[in-house]
N, C-alpha and C positions, 0 to 999 in steps of 0.2 A: 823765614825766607824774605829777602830783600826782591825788593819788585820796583826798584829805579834802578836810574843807570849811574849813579853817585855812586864813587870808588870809596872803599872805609878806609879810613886811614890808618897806616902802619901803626905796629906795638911802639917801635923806638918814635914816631911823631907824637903817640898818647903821651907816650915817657917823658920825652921833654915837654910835654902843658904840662903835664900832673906834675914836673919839677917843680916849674915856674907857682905853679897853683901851690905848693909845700912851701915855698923859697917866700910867696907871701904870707903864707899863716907863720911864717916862723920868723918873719921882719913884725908881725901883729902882736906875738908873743913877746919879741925880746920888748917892744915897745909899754906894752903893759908890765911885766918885770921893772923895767927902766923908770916908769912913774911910780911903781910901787917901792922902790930903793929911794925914789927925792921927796915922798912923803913921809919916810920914816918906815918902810917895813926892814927885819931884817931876815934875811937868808939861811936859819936853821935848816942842818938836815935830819931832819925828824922822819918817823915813816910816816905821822899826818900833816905833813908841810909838802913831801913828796907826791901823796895821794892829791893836795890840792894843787901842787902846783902842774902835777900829769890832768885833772881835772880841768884847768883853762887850758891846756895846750889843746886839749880836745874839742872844747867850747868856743877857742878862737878859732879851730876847724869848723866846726860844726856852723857855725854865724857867717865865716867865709862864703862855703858853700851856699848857704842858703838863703843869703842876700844875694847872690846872682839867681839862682832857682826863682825864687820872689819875683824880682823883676824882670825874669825872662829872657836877662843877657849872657852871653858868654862869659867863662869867664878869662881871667886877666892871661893865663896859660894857653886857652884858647886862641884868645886873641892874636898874643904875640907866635903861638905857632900856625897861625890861618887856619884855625880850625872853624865847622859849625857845625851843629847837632842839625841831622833830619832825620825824617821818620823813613820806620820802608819801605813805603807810598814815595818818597820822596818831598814833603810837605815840611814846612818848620814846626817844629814840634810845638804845640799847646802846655800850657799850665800842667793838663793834670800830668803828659807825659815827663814834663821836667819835676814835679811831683815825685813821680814811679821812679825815676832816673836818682832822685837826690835819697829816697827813701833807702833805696837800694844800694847806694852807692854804699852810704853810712854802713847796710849791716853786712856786706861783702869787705867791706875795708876789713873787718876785723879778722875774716878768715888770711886776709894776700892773695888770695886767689883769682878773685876776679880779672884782674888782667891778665894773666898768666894764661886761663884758659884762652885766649885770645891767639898765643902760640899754638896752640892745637885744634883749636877750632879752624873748622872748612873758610870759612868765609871773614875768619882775623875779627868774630865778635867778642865781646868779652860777654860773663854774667850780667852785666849791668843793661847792657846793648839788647842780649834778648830779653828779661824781665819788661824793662820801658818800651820796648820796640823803636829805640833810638837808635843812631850811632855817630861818631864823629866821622867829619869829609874835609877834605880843603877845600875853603872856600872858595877858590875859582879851580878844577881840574886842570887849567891850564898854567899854575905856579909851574916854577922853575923847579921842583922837586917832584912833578909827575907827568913834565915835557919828554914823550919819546920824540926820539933823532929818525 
């Protein structure tokens, strides 16, 4: 149960951070691929050239994510969609909550489900939101996308 008065933010507002947040690990990717082609690797498709190259897609996920966890910032998707994580309380979340938040994220990605439950959930949280007791909000309720007339 959410106990402030911070609005959660829509599925289609997570949708486009978590775009933006993909749209960067996959400019990190092609960037690593890119040095790895002018030092001389080459591009076989083998089924163990596939396993490692699905290997760092996942690894320049995984680093993404959790160099912002680390250091407690939002990330780059957040950002540009005004978003911020607060607690239920209302409070900016602590370490260990962006901890529980990253831990969880990782083993929910693999079902797809966790934001989807957010469609049918009462209160638009995903899995991720109730595990951490986080969730995202716009950073001022007063943005031009949650202005009533």
């Amino acid at each position: 149960v959410i106990y402030c008065e911070a609005p959660v933010a829509s599925t289609l507002h997570r949708a486009v951070a978590s775009a933006i947040d993909w749209s960067m690990v996959l400019l990190g990717y092609a960037a690593i691929l890119t040095v790895f082609h002018f030092v001389g690797g080459v591009f076989l498709l083998t089924k163990t050239n596939l396993t490692v190259f699905g290997g760092v897609f996942l690894l320049v996920g995984f680093t993404y994510g959790f160099i912002f966890t680390i250091a407690g910032a939002e990330t780059l998707g957040n950002h540009c969609a005004q978003l911020r994580l607060t607690t239920f309380d209302g409070f900016a979340p602590e370490l260990k909550h962006r901890r529980l938040r990253f831990g969880s994220a990782c083993f929910i990605r693999c079902t797809l489900l966790g934001l989807l439950w957010s469609l049918a959930d009462e209160e638009c949280l995903s899995w991720i939101d109730h595990i951490s007791h986080t969730f995202p909000t716009p950073r001022e309720a007063e943005t031009l996308v949650f202005r009533r007339r």
